[in-house]
C-alpha positions in Angstrom: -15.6 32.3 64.5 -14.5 36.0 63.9 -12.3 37.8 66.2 -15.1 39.8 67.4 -16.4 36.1 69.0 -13.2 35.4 69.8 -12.8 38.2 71.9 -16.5 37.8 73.0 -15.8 34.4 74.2 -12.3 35.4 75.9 -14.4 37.8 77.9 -16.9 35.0 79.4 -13.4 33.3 80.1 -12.2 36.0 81.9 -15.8 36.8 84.1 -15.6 32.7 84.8 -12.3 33.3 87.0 -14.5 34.4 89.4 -17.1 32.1 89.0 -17.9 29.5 91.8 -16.6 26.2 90.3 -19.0 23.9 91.4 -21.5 25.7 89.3 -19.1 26.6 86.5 -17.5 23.7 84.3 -15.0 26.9 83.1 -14.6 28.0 86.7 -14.0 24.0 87.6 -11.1 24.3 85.0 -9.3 26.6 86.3 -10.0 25.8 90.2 -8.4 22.3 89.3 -5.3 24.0 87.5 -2.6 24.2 84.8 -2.4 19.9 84.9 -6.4 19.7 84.4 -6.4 22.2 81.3 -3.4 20.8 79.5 -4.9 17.4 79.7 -8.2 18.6 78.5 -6.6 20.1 75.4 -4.3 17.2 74.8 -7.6 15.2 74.8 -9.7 17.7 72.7 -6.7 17.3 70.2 -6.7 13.9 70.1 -10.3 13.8 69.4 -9.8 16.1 66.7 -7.3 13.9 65.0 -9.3 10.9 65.7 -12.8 13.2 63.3 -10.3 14.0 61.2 -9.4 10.5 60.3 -13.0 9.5 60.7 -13.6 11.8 57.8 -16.9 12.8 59.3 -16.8 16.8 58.3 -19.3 17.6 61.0 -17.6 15.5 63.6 -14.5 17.4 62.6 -16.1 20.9 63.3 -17.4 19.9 66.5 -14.6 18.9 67.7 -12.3 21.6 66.3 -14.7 24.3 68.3 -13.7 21.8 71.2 -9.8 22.0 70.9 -10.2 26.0 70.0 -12.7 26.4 73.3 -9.8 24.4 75.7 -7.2 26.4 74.2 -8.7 29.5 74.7 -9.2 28.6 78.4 -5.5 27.4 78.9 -4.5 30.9 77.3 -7.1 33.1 80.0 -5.5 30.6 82.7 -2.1 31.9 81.4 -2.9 35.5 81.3 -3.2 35.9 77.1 -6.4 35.8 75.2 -7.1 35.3 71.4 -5.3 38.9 70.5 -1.8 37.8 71.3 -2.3 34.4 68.9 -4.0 36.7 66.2 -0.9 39.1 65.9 1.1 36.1 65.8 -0.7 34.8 63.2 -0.6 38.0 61.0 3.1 38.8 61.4 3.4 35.2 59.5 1.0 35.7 57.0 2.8 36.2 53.9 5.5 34.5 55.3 6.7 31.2 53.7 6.3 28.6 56.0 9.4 26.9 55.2 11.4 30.3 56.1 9.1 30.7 59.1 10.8 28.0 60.7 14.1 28.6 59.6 14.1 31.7 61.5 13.5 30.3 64.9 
């Protein structure tokens, strides 16, 4: 996924706030609220764990897009969107992760 998907994708989020939710499963999402996206990611993670140890790589990918898809979601139901985790991400790169978390 680049970030020009990314952002593509975040705007669908964003046009699905106002989407009626019993003909939206995004819309649905964030009718039910915070509670109803958090458990869908925790679930989406726990299904990526369980492909990862399954060792299926296609399983694995699916599954990823899952946890990435939910995620985004809970970050448009927060106000953020993929740009605020991507500047995260680059002011680490380069960093050691070991001194990453010694600075927090």
């Amino acid at each position: 996924m680049s970030p020009q998907t990314l952002q593509q994708l975040a705007e669908v989020l964003e046009q699905r706030k106002q989407a009626d939710p019993e003909t939206s499963y995004v819309a649905s999402l964030y009718h039910q609220g915070l509670d109803a996206i958090l458990k869908k990611v925790g679930e989406e993670a726990t299904e990526t764990v369980i492909a990862a140890k399954g060792g299926d790589p296609e399983q694995l990918v699916y599954e990823t897009a899952d946890l990435w898809f939910h995620t985004l979601v809970l970050l448009a139901h927060q106000g953020m969107g993929p740009d605020e985790v991507l500047r995260e991400l680059a002011r680490r790169f380069g960093l050691s992760g070991l001194d990453e978390k010694a600075a927090r």
